[in-house]
C-alpha positions, 0 to 999 in steps of 0.5 A: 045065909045068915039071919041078917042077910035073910031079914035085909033080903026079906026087907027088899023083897018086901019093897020090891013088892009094893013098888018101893024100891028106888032105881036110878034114872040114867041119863041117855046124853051129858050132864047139863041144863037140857039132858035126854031120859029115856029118849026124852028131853027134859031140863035139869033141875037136879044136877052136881053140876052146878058149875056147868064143868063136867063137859068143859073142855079144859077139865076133860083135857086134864082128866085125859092128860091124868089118866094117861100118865 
């Protein structure tokens, strides 16, 4: 393994150990202002959703429609 590879993976390895290595937390039910976590209900205060489109059913329409053709 090259010396860099090395250093990034000692650097991980290192984060790892204290506790610091970020994770993602994936969401059990659809974005939008009530969502599930882990089974649990919470509300979303963080979203790329701020228009309320990811579920919007014209949106969802035309993404089918784009992916079939």
């Amino acid at each position: 393994m090259a010396a860099s590879a090395e250093r990034l993976a000692e650097g991980l390895a290192g984060l790892a150990r204290e506790e610091l290595r970020r994770t993602r937390r994936v969401l059990d039910t659809p974005q939008g202002v009530k969502v599930a976590v882990d089974g649990a209900a919470c509300l979303n205060f963080s979203s790329n959703d701020y228009l309320g489109l990811a579920n919007h059913p014209r949106i969802v329409e035309a993404m089918h429609a784009a992916l079939a053709a």
